[in-house]
C-alpha positions in Angstrom: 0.0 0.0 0.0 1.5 3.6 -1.3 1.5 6.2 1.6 1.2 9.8 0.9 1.5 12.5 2.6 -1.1 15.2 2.0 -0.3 19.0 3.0 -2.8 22.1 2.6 -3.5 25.3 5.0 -7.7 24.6 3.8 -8.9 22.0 6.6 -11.9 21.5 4.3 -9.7 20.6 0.8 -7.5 18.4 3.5 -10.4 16.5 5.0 -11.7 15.9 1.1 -8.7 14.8 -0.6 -7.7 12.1 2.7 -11.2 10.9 2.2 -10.7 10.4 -1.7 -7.5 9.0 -1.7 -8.0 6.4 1.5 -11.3 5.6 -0.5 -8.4 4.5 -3.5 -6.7 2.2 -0.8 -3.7 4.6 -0.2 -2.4 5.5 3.3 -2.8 8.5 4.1 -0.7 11.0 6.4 -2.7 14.6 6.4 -0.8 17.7 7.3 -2.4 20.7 8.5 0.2 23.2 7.0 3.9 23.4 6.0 5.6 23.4 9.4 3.5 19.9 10.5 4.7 18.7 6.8 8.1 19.4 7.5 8.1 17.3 10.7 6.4 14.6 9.2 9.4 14.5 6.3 12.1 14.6 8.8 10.8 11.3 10.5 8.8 9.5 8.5 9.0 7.7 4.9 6.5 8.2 2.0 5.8 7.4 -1.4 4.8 10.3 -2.4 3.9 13.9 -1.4 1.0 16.0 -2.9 1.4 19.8 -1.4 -0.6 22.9 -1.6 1.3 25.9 -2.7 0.6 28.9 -0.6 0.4 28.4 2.8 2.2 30.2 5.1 4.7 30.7 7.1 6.1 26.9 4.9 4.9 26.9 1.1 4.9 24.4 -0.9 8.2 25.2 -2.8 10.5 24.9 0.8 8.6 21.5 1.3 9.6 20.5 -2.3 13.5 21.6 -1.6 13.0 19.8 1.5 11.4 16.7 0.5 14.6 16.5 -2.3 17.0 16.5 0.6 15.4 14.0 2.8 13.8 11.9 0.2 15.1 12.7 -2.9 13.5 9.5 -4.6 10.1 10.5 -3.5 8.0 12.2 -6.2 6.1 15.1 -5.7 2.9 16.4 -6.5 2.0 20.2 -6.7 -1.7 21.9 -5.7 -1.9 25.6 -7.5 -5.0 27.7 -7.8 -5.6 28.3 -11.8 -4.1 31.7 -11.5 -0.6 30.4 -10.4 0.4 28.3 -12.9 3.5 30.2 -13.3 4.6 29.1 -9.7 4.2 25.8 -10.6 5.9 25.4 -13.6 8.6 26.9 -11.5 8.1 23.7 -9.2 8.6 21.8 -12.3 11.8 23.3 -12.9 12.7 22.7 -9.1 11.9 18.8 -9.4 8.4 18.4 -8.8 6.6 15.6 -10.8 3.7 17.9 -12.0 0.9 20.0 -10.7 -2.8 19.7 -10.7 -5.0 23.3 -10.5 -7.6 23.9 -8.3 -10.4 23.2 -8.5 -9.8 19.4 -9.6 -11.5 17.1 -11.3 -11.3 14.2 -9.1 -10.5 11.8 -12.2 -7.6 13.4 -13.0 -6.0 13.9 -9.7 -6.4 10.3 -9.5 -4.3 9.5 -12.9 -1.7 11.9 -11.7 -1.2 10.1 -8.1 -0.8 6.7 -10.0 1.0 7.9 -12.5 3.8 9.5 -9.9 3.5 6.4 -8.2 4.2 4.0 -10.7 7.1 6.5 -11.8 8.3 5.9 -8.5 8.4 2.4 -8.5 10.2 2.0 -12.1 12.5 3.9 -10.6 12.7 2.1 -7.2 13.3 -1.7 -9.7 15.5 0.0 -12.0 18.4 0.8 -9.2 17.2 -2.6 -7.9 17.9 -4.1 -11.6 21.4 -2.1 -11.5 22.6 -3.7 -8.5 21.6 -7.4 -10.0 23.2 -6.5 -12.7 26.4 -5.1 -11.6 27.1 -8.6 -9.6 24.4 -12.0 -10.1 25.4 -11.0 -13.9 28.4 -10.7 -13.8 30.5 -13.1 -16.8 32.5 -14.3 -13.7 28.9 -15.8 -12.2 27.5 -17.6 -15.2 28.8 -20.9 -15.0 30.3 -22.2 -18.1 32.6 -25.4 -17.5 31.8 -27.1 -21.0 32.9 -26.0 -24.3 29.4 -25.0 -25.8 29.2 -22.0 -22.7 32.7 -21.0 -22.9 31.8 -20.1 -25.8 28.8 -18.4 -25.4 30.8 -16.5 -22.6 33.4 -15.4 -25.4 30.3 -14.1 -27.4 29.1 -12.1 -24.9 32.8 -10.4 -24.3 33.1 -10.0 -27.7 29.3 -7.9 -28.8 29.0 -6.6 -25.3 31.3 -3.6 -26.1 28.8 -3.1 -29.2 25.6 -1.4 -30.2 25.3 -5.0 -32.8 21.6 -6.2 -32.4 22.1 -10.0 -31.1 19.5 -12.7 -31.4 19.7 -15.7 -29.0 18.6 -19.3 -30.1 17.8 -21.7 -27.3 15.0 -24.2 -26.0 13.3 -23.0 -23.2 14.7 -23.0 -19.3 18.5 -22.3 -21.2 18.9 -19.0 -19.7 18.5 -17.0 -22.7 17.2 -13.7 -20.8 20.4 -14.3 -18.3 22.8 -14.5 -21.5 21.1 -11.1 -22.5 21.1 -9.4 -19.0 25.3 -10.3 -19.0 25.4 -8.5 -22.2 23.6 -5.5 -20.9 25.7 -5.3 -17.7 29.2 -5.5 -19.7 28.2 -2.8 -22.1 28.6 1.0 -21.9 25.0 1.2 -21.8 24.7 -0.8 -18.2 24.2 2.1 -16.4 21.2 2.4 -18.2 17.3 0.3 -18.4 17.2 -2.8 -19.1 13.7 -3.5 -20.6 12.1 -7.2 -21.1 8.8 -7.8 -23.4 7.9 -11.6 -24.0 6.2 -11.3 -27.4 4.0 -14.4 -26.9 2.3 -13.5 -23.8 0.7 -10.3 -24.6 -2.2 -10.3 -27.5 -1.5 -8.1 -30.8 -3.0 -4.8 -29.7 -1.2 -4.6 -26.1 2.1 -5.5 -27.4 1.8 -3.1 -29.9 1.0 -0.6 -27.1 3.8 -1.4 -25.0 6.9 -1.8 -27.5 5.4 1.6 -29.2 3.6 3.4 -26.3 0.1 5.2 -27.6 -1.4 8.1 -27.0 -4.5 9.1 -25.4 -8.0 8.5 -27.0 -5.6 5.7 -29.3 -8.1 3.3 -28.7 -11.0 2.2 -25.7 -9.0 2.7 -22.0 -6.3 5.0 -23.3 -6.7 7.3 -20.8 -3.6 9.3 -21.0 -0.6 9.3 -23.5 2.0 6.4 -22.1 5.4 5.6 -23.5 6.5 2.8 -24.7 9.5 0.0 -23.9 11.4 1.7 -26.7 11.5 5.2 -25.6 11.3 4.1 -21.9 15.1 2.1 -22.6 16.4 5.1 -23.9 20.3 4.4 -23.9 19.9 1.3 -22.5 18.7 -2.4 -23.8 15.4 -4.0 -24.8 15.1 -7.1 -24.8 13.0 -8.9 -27.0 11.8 -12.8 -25.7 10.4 -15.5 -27.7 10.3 -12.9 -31.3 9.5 -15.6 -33.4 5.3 -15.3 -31.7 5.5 -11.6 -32.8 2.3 -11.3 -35.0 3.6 -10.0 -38.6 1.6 -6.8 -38.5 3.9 -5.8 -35.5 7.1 -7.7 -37.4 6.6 -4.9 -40.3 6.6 -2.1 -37.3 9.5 -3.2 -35.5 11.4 -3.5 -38.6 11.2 0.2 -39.0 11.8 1.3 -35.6 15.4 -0.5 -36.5 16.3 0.6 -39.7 14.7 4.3 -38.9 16.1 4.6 -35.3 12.3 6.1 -34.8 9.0 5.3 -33.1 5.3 5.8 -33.6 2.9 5.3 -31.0 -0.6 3.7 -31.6 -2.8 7.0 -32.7 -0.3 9.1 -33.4 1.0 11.1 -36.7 4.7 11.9 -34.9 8.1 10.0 -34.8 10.1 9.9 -32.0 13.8 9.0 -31.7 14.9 6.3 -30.3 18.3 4.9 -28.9 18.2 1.4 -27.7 19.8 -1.5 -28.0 17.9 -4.6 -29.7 18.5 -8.2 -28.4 16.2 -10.7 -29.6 15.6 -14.3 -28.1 13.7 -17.6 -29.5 13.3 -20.8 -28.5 12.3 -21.7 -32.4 14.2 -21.5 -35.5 13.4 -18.4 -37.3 14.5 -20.2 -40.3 12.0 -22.7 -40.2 9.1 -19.8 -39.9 10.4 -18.1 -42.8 9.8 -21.7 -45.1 6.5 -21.2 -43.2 5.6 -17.6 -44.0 5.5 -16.7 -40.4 8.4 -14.3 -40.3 9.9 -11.7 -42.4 13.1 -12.5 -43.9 14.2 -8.8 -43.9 13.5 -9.0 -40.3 15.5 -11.6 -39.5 18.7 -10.5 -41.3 18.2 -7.2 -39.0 17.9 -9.6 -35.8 20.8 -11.6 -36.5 23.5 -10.1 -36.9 24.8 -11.9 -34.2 23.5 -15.4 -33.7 24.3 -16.9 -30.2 23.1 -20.3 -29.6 22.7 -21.9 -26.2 23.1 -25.7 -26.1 20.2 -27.6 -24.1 21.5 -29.0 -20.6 21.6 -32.5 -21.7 24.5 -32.0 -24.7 26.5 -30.3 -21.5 26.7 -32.4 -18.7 30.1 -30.7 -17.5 27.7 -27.8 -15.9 25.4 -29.8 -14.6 27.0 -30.0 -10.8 29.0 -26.9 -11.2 25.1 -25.6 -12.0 24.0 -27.2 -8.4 26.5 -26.2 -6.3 26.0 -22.5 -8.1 22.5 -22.7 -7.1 22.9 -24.4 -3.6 25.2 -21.3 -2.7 22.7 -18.7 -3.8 19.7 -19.7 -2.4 21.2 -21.0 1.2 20.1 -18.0 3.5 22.7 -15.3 4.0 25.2 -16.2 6.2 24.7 -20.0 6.1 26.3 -22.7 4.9 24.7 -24.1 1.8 23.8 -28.0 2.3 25.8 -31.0 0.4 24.6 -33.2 -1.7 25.4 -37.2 -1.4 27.4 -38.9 -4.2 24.4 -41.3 -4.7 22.7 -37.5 -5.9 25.4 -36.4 -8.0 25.0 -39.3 -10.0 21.7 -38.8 -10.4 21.4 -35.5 -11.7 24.3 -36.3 -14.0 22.3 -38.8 -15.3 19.3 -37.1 -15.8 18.4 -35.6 -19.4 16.7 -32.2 -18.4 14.2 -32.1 -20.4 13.4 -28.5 -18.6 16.8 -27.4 -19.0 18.3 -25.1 -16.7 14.6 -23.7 -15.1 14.2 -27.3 -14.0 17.6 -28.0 -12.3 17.1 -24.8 -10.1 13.2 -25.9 -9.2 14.6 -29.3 -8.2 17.3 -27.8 -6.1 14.9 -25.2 -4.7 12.3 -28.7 -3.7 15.4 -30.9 -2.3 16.3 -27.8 -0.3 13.1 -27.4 1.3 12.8 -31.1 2.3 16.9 -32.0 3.0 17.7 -33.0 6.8 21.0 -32.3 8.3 22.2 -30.2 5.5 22.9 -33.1 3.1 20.5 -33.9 -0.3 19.8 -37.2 -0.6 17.7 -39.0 -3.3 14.7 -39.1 -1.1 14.6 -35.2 -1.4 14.5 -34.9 -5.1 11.5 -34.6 -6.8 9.3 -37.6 -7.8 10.0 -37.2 -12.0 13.4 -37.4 -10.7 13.5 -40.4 -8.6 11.3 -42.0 -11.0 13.5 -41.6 -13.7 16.7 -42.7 -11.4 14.8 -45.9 -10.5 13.6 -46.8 -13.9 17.6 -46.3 -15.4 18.6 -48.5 -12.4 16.3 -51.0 -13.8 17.0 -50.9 -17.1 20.8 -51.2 -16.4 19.7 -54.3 -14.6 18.5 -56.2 -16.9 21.0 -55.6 -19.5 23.8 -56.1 -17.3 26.3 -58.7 -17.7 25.7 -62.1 -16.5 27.2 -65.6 -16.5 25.5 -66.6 -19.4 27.0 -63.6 -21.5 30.8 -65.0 -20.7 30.0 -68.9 -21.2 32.5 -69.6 -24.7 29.4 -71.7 -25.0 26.6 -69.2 -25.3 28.4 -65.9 -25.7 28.2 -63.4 -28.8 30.2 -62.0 -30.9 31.6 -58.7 -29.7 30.2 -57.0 -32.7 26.5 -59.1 -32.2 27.0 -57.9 -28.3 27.4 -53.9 -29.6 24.9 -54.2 -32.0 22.2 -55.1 -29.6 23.4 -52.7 -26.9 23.3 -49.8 -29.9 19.6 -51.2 -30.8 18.4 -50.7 -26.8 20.0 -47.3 -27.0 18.8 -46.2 -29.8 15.3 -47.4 -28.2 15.5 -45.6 -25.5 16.0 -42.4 -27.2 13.2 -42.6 -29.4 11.1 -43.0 -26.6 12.7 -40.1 -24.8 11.8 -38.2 -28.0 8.5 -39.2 -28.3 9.5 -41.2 -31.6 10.9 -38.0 -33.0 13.8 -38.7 -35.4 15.2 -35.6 -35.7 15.6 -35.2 -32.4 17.0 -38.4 -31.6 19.6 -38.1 -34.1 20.8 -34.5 -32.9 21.0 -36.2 -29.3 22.9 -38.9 -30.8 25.7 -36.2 -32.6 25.0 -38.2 -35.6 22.9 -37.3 -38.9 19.8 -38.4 -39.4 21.0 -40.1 -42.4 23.1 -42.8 -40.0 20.0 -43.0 -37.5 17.6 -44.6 -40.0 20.7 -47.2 -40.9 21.0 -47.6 -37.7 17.1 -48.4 -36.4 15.8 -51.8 -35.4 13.7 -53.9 -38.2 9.8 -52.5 -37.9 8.5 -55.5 -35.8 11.3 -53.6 -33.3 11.1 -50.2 -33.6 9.5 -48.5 -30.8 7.4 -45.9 -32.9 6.6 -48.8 -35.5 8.0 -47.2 -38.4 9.6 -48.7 -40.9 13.4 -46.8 -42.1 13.6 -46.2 -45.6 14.3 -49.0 -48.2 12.9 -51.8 -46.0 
């Protein structure tokens, strides 16, 4: 809940306005004058201060110098009779966030309280987001111990120092917005936003609205002009999730906005410049929508023009306990030792594919947390999919273990006969990990999908029931 502190001289206007704004849900202080304001800003904290003008023997303009020295985050809000307008443009020039004349409409007093408000609160998340950024992402804290994210760390030390637009390729849980964020923060713009829009979860019309802003009367509940992502990351870095859901109406828009360093927003006839830098993220090959007809192509050779592509968790099981013990240590409570894991664990989570990626590791570590006794994980703690999964390997390994029978000279195979039916139970099992899906089989397997149809079972074996080509 916002609290304000309300100041006027008029006990009538005061009594009014604290019954109007407490009717809003705010909490409100009310001041009788500038001298009770003045104590109230010396000991108390608020969110925001809406002040009468001329009061006496404390205006409004030495509680506006004040409220800058003991809460200079705090935005203000200045009351003026019509005929002093003057005065407060001259609060305007002193800081204030904007005035409203008496008398008021009570509408929009309203808009300007909220809209000081959520000023105050971008604000308030965007020295939050500069603090993250200046340490959690960091190069030095994104853990990269196999090939495929050393080299996605070189990427990022290489375009960081650039105003290149990047696009970023990986599935979903990778940590595509973290690559993104460690570009921002080792850029000369990282003292500057850092904006995030995820084009698939917003509808046409308000994604329009909030990558271009509108202006009021646009269209039905455009109540007052509002700015949007691009001119609010001015100097800094929007960031641009899951682009290939963009709608191509909105495709064709952002297109210009990049090659004309301009906006539009929704219902307006101006431009407005624009400086911010573009990276772009997809969990789907943009190529692939372009065969489709779902993406422009002149689009995408703006987006690309550098491609970094995160591998899925399963082609890098180097990071997979570097991954734990990175997450173990950040969310043990501060000044705590974060818990262990058993080896009977480590092997576990080595083992297992992640289909969830990254997201799902942490959400498992986050669960065995919760539940670990003693400070020590053990497989009882993970969660069920997990366990499940361990047990059912266990089995498996069981019952194609070696046995006496394998190493009688009388009964024993070939070596190549013994590889070729180990191969065939592999290649099973992937297929059923894929849901029967070749193509991703074979780019689990590092081998072309040309070798994986030599290599399939006979179709009376084959777990998907398809036959390979030829037979």
């Amino acid at each position: 809940m916002a609290r304000i502190l309300l100041v006027d001289d008029e006990p009538s206007i005061l009594s009014v306005l604290s019954t109007l704004l407490k009717a809003e849900g705010y909490d409100v202080v009310a001041a009788l004058g500038g001298e009770k304001a003045r104590d109230c800003l010396r000991g108390e904290r608020f969110d925001l201060m809406v002040s009468d003008i001329r009061m006496s023997p404390i205006n409004g303009m030495d509680l506006l110098r004040l409220s800058h020295d003991e809460h200079p985050a705090m935005p203000v809000i200045m009351l003026t009779a019509y005929g002093s307008v003057e005065t407060a443009i001259e609060a305007l020039k002193l800081g204030a966030f904007d005035y409203v004349t008496k008398p008021f409409k009570v509408d929009e007093l309203l808009i300007t309280v909220q809209r000081a408000l959520d000023y105050s609160t971008a604000l308030s998340e965007n020295a939050n987001l500069k603090a993250q950024l200046g340490t959690r992402y960091r190069l030095e804290n994104i853990v990269a111990e196999s090939p495929a994210m050393q080299n996605v760390c070189d990427m990022i030390k290489r375009v960081a120092p650039t105003d290149a637009t990047v696009l970023i390729y990986g599935e979903s849980g990778t940590g595509k917005e973290l690559v993104a964020k460690a570009i921002h923060a080792s850029s000369s713009r990282k003292d500057k936003k850092f904006l995030a829009v995820n084009c698939a979860a917003l509808p046409e019309p308000l994604l329009e609205s909030e990558m271009f802003g509108h202006v009021k009367g646009a269209f039905t509940g455009a109540s007052v002009n509002k700015e949007g992502l691009f001119e609010a990351a001015c100097g800094g870095t929007i960031f641009l999730d899951e682009i290939g859901s963009m709608p191509l109406s909105i495709q064709g828009k952002l297109l210009r906005v990049l090659q004309e360093k301009e906006v539009r927003r929704v219902g307006s006839n101006e431009n407005v410049s624009i400086d911010a830098r573009v990276i772009a993220a997809t969990n789907t090959r943009l190529e692939t929508l372009l065969k489709e007809g779902q993406f422009r192509e002149d689009l995408y050779y703006r987006l690309s023009v550098i491609p970094i592509e995160i591998r899925p968790l399963r082609d890098r099981p180097e990071d997979v306990l570097p991954l734990v013990y990175h997450v173990l240590k950040q969310e043990a409570p501060t000044g705590t030792q974060p818990p262990t894991i058993s080896p009977e664990v480590a092997a576990i989570l080595e083992s297992y594919p992640w289909p969830g990626n990254v997201r799902e590791l942490e959400n498992a570590i986050r669960h065995a947390m919760t539940f670990a006794l003693d400070s020590v994980i053990t497989p009882e703690v993970l969660p069920p999919k997990i366990r499940q999964a361990a047990q059912k390997a266990t089995q498996t390994a069981g019952t194609t273990g070696f046995s006496q029978d394998v190493i009688d000279p009388q009964r024993c195979k070939s070596l190549k006969a013994f590889l070729r039916s180990k191969e065939k139970e592999y290649l099973q099992q992937i297929l059923a990990y894929t849901g029967g899906d070749k193509e991703k089989a074979a780019k689990a397997l590092d081998i072309s999908l040309a070798t994986l149809y030599r290599k399939l079972p006979d179709e009376d074996e084959s777990p998907t029931g398809e036959s390979s080509p030829g037979n």
